[in-house]
Structures are given as structure tokens and as C-alpha cells.
N, C-alpha and C positions, 0 to 999 in steps of 0.2 A: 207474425207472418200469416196464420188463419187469419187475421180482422182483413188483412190486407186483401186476403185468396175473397173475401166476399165480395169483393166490389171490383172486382174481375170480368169479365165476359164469361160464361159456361159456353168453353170450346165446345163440347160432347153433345148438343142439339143437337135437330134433326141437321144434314146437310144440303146444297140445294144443288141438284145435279150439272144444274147449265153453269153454274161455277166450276166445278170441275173440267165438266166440259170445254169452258173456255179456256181453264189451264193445259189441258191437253190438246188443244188447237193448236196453242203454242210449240209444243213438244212436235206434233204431226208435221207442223211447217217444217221444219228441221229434219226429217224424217229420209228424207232421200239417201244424205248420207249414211245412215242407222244402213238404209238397203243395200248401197252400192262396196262397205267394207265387207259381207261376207260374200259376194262376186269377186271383189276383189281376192280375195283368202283362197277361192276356188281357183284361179286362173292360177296363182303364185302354185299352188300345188301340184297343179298341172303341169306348167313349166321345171319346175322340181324335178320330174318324170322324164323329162327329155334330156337326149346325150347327146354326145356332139354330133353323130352323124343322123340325129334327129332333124337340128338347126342347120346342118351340109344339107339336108333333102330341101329344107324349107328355103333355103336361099335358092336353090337350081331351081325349084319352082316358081318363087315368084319375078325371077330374073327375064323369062318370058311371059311377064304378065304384069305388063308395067301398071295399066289400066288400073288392076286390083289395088298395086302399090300406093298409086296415087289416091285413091278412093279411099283407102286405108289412112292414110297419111291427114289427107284433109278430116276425116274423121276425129279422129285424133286431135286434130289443132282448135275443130269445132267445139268438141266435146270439153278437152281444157279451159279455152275460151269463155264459157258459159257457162263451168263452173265459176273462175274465177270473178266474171262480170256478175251473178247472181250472189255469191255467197255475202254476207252484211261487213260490212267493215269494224274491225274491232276499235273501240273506244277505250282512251285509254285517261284517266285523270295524271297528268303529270305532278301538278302540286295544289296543293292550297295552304290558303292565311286569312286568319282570321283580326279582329279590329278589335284592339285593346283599347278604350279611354283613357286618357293621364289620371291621376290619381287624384287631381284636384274635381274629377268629376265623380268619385266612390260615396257610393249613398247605403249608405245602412239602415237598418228599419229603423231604430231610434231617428234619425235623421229624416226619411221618409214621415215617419209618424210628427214631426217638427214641422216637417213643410208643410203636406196637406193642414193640419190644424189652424196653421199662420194662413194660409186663403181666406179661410172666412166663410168656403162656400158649401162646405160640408157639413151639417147636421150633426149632434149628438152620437144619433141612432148609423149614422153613417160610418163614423170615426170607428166608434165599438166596433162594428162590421169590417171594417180592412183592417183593425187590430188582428182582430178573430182568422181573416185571411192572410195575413202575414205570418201569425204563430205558427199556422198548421199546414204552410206552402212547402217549406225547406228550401225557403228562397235563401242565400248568404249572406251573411255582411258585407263580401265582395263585391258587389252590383254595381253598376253603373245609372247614372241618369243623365239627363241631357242638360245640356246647360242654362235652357228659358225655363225648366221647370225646378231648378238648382235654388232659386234666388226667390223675396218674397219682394213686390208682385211677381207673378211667372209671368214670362215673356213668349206668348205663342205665335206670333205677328209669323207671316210668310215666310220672310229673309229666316227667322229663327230656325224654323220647319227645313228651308232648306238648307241651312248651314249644318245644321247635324247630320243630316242623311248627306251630304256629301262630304263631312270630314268622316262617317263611316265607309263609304264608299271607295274613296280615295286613300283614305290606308289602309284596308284590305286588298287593293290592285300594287297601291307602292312596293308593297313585302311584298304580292305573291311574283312583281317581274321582276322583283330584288333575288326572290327563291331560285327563278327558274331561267334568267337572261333572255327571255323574248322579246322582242322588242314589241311596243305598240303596233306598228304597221305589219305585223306580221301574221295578227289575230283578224280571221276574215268574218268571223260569229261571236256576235255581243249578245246575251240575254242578262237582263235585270228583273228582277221584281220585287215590288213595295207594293203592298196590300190595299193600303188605304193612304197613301200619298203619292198623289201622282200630279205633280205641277204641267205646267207647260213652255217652255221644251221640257220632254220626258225626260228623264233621269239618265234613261242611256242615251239620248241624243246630249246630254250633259259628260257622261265617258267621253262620246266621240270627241268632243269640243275640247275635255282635258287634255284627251293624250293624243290628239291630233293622227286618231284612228282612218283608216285608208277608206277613200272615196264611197269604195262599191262593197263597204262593209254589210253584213246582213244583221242588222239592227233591232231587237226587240225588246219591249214595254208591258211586264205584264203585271197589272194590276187587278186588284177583287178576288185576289184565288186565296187568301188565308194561311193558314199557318203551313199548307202544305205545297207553297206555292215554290221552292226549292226543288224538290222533287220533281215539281212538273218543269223547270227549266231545266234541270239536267235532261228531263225526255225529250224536250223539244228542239234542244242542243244534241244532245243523241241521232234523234231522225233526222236535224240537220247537215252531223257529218255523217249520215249514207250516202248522203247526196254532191256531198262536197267533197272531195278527196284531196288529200294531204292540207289540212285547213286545222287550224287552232278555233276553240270555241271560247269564251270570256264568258262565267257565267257569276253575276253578283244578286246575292240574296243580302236585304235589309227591311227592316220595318219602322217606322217612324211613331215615336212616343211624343215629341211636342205639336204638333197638329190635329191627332188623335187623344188627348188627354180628357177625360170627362169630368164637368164640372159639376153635375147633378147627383139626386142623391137617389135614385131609382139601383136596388139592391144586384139585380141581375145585369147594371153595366156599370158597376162598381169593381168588378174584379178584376177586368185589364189593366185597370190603374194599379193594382197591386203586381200584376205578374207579369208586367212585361216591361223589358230593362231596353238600354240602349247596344248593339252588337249588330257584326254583318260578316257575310266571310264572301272571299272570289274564289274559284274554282278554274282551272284552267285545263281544260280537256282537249284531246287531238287522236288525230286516226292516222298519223303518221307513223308506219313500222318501226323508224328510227328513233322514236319518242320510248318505245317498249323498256328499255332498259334506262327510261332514266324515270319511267314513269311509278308511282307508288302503288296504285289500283288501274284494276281494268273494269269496266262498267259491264256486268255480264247480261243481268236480267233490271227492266225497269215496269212495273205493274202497277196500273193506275183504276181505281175505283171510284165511280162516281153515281153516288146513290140522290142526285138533287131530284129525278121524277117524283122523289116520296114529301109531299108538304112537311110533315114533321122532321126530316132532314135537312127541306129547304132554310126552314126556320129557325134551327134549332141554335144558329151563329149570325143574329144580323143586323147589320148597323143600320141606327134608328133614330126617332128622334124621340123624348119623353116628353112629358105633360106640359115642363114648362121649357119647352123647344132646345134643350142642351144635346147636341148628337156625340153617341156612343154606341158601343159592340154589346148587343145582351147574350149573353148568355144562358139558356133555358135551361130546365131539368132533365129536358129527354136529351143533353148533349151526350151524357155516358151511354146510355143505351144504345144510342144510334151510331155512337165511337164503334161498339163492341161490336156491333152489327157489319159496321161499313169493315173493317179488322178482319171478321169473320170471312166477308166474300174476299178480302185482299186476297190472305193467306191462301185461303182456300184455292185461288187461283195461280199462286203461285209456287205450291206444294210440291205439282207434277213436274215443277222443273227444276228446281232442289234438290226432292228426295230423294236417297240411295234406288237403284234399278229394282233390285229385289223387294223393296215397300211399294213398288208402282206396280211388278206381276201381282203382287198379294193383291194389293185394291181391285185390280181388272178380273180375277181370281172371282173376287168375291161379289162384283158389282153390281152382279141383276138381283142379291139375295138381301134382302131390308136390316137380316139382323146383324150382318156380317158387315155392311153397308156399315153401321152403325160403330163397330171395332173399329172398321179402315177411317172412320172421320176420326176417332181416335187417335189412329197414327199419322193421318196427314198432322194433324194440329199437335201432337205431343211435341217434337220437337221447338213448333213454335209458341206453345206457352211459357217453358222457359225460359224462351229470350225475352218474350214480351211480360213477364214477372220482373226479369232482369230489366228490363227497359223502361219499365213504372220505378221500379225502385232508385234507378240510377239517374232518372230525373227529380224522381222526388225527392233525393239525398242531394245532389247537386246543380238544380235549377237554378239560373242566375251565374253559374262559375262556365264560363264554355274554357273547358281545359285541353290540352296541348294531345293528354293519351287518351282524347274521345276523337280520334283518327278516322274517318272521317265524320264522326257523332254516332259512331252506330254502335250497337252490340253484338260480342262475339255470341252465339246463342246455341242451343241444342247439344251442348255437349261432345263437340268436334264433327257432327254430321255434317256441316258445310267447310272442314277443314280449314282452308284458307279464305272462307269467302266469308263474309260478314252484310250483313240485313240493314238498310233503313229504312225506318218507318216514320210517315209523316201524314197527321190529319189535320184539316185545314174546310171552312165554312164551303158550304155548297150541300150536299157534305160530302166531302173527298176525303181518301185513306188509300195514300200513296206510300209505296217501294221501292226499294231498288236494291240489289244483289252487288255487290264491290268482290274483288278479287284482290289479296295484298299479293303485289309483285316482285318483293324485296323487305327485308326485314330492314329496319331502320334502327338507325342509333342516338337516342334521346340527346346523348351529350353533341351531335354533329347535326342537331336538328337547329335550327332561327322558330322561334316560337315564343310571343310575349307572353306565354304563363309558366315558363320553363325555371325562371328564378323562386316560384310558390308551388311547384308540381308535387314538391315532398310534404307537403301539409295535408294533402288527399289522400284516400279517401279520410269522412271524417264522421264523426257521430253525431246524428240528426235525430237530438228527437220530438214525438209526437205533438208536441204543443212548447215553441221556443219564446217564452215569455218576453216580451218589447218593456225595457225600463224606460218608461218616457213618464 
């Protein structure tokens, strides 16, 4: 666990106060209500104080005084009014499913290490090298691969490309309106996204076309956003049902491995080929009140980072072509650094809406004072290095398995500070280091759950360790 803590971010830097500040922007927006319950507390007390021939006076008086009445009255309906039309609409995820492969498509690293060799196109010094990344990934024997890169020739042609990314696409929507009974036409916001495959017609104008999605559906394609490109469609399905009321959201996150697969032997875009498997999952979100109770999660807080002004950020995830013109994803050296960095402001920004009241007086307590300043970044981030220790580890133990109790991928974190509410964390090329806040709504029952890893869930967790030798 020390070797681990090394290669960590050091939470306890300096901090950088517009970070803060931004997170507290957030908290002030919200602010009105914080002011309007202790006016409220005051009038109830008041009223408290009154007897009945308190309320006998008050009616004899306003009984000649219609004018007031009504001025009163309109008041009133204005003020509810405008609460009601301003306050944001709650989000709620009613279900998700994820996309199992059949078993004729289970790629083991022995097998992995089979195919790549049988191409041809790999080097010596290559092979050693994704040996060497496969041992120390804690990727599983579980995995999945696609089916043109299954077979020796691999089969990358178009039709290939799309056949995968839409037999993942399409059974992760089959089971989630299997889950939840909506019907197609009922979902009025589609978002998708696939990173680096993006055909033409798009992929969700490909949904519309399956499931014969309704006319004046709200349609989006979002491609180039990277590993964190999930995140940012939940947000964008988010801000979309403020806007839309009583609307369903369709949200499918997948990436594509046979159009993307590299053929070259350049070290730094060698590693996608090792760590990235075939998988997709749908999400199904809505802002309908009547969804509340059949819903799993409610989407509380969603905080987006995006550090691309800084060139070593821009660069540090980007597809490229090499020497002898084979295009693939490098990956640099500064990708960890600038992870921990882009982490740092995430968190940092969304601490003040998180943390217990009492950790937020202490901050504002101590905030103009440098060395006390220096504690409080302490406690904004204590909470969150635990999760995010927990969240290294729980990929690095079971990367490659997406399993049934990582509800909805995230970690529970900090030791019950967020009680019910549970963290994701996603970074993704630009360089983005996205979040989002979940609220579980209802305890669930494993055995009452549809979930294709539910037959293997007793096999987890498992011991992974540091170098898993490949007999090949």
C-alpha cells in the first residue's frame, strides 16, 4: 500500500483559491433558500404567539380591506410561482444495463498474447512490451474482444467497426427497456458517445433508425471527448431535462476497439491495445416526479474540469499518426501528473458541496490565514483521497470485469461523509476530470436484480497480484 500511496497525487499542496471559489459559486447559487428558512422559522414563531382572538382581530380588519387582501393574495401566488418555475428539476437515473459479450467472444491474456503474435506486425521489442503491460495491468481473464480482432487475419474493414459498436449498443438499450418498460417513443433525449468512432449516419441517428425513436427526438453525437466522455453526457442530459419537463433522457456510452486497434510498434500507442476491452452500458434518466420511487439514483451534483488551455494537457492523450503512418492514441509521461492535477481542481471544486456544514464554517473561519488555509485543503481533500485510493485500487484489481455491485461504477468513499450518496470519477483526453454526485434511492436486492454478471458476482472480489505472469 506505501509503493501504491507513491504514485498518488499529494492532495496537501498549495491550493488554488478560484477553485474554491468556483465551488462555492455553486453552493451561493442555491443560497436563497439557506435565507428564506430562518424568515420562515421567524413568522411560524410568531404565529405560535397568536390566540384566537388574535386571528378574530385580523379577520375584522381585513374584511374592510379588500384591496390589501387581494394584493396579499397575488403576492403569494407570485412568490410560489417563481419559486416553483426557478428552482432546477431533480434528475433522477431510473435504471441501467450494461453489455455482456457471449462467451465465444472471452479473450484471455494467454489468447490476447496468441493473436497479437499471429499478425505479424509486432516486433520483438513490442510483444515483450504488452507482455510487460498485461502482467502489471490487473486486467482478467474475463475480457472481452471484438470479433475482427478475434481471428487471424483481423478483420477491421467498416461493416466490422460497425457491427460491434452496434451489437454493444443494442443490448445495453434491449435490457435497460427490458429493466424499466418504456417504451421507445416515449424517450424525447438521446445522447451517445464513442470517442474515436464516429461513422456517418451517427451512431444515435443509428438508435433513432433501430428503435424507431419519435420525430422531434433531441438527438446527440458526441465524439473526441475520451475516456470521460460518459460523464459529460450525463451533464449534458442533465441541463437538457431542465429544460424539458416530464421527458426521459437515453444516454449510451461505448468505445470501439476494431477501427481503433494499432498496428505499429511506437511504445507510447502501444498501450490501448492492451487496456481497452469491448463494453457499453445505457442509462436511462428522467425528471418526472412519478419516476422518484421506481428510480435507483438521483443525479445531485455533476462537476466538469477542463484543463486543455495548458499544451502539456492538451497533448498528453492524442491520436496521431507514427513514423510509418499507422494511426493510434499515445499516451505521454506527463499523463499521471496532469491526471492528479486536473483531480486536484475537480475535487477541490466540489468539496463545498459535499462536505458536512461544520467543515465549510471551519474553512471560511480560517480562509484569509495561509497556514490554516493550508489544514482546511487538508480537510477538503481527506475525505476524498480515500475514495480515490479506493478507486485506484478497485480498478486496478478489477479492470476489464465491469461487474453487476459497481452500481453505478462508483465508489462509496470517505468513510460515510457522503452517507447515501456515492462519487464518479472520470478522466478523459483534452484533459478533462469529470464528476458526478449519485444519491441511492432505495436499497436493492441482488437476488431481484436482471444483471448479466450476476451468475460470476461470487467469484469477486479476487487477489491480483503485482506482476501476473502470461504462460504463452
Amino acid at each position: 500500500m506505501a509503493d501504491e500511496n507513491k504514485n498518488l497525487p499529494n492532495f496537501f499542496l498549495s491550493i488554488r483559491l478560484k477553485y474554491v471559489k468556483l465551488g462555492y459559486h455553486y453552493l451561493i447559487s442555491n443560497a436563497l433558500y439557506f435565507l428564506l428558512l430562518p424568515a420562515i422559522l421567524v413568522v411560524l414563531a410568531h404565529l405560535s404567539e397568536l390566540t384566537v382572538d388574535d386571528f378574530i382581530d385580523l379577520r375584522d380588519n381585513l374584511r374592510f380591506d379588500f384591496i390589501t387582501v387581494i394584493l396579499c393574495s397575488v403576492s403569494i401566488v407570485f412568490t410560489c410561482t417563481l419559486y416553483l418555475m426557478s428552482r432546477p428539476r431533480k434528475v433522477y437515473m431510473v435504471n441501467f444495463a450494461c453489455y455482456k459479450p457471449e462467451p465465444a467472444r472471452m479473450c484471455t491474456k494467454e489468447l490476447y498474447m496468441q493473436l497479437v503474435k499471429g499478425t505479424g506486425t509486432f516486433t520483438e521489442e513490442s510483444l515483450t512490451f504488452k507482455r510487460k503491460i498485461l502482467e502489471k495491468s490487473g486486467i482478467g481473464q474475463m475480457t472481452y474482444g471484438p470479433e475482427g480482432l478475434l481471428q487471424v487475419p483481423q478483420k477491421r474493414s467498416m461493416a466490422d467497426a460497425r457491427k460491434e459498436t452496434e451489437d454493444v449498443i443494442v443490448g445495453a438499450i434491449d435490457e435497460l427497456l427490458a429493466k424499466t418498460g418504456v417504451k421507445p417513443r416515449d424517450i424525447g433525449i438521446l445522447v451517445v458517445n464513442s470517442s474515436l468512432f464516429n461513422p456517418t449516419p451517427s451512431l444515435s441517428a443509428m438508435v433513432v433508425n433501430r428503435y424507431k425513436l419519435r420525430g422531434n427526438i433531441l438527438s446527440y453525437n458526441l465524439g473526441g471527448m475520451g475516456c470521460s466522455a460518459g460523464l459529460i453526457s450525463i451533464d449534458l442530459a442533465k441541463q437538457l431535462l431542465q429544460i424539458h419537463p416530464n421527458s426521459y433522457a437515453l444516454v449510451v456510452s461505448t468505445e470501439n476497439i476494431t477501427y481503433n486497434w494499432y498496428e505499429g510498434n511506437e511504445r507510447p500507442m502501444l498501450v490501448t491495445n492492451c487496456l481497452f476491452r469491448v463494453g457499453g452500458a445505457a442509462i436511462l434518466l428522467s425528471n418526472r416526479s412519478s419516476e422518484r420511487r421506481h428510480s435507483k439514483y438521483q443525479l445531485v451534483h455533476t462537476i466538469r474540469t477542463h484543463k486543455g488551455a495548458d499544451d502539456k494537457c492538451y497533448n498528453c492523450v492524442i491520436q496521431k499518426e507514427d513514423d510509418t503512418n499507422q494511426i493510434g492514441v499515445s499516451l505521454s509521461k506527463d499523463l499521471m501528473p496532469v491526471a492528479g492535477d486536473a483531480l486536484k481542481t475537480n475535487i477541490t471544486t466540489l468539496g463545498p458541496l459535499v462536505l458536512p456544514m461544520s467543515e465549510q464554517l471551519l474553512f471560511f473561519r480560517n480562509f484569509g490565514r495561509e497556514k490554516d488555509l493550508q489544514n482546511e485543503d487538508k480537510a477538503i481533500h481527506s475525505r476524498f483521497q480515500v475514495g480515490f485510493r479506493a478507486f485506484l485500487h478497485t480498478r486496478r484489481r478489477e479492470r476489464g470485469v465491469r461487474r453487476a455491485r459497481e452500481e453505478p461504477g462508483a465508489v462509496r468513499v470517505a468513510h460515510g461523509a457522503f452517507k447515501n450518496d456515492f462519487v464518479q470519477i472520470a478522466f478523459g483526453s483534452g484533459f478533462k476530470c469529470n464528476s458526478a454526485v449519485w444519491r441511492a434511492l432505495r436499497t436493492i436486492n441482488p437476488a431481484q436484480e436482471k444483471n448479466p454478471w450476476i451468475e460470476e458476482i461470487d467469484n469477486f472480489p479476487v487477489h491480483v497480484p503485482k506482476i501476473a505472469t502470461i504462460d504463452v
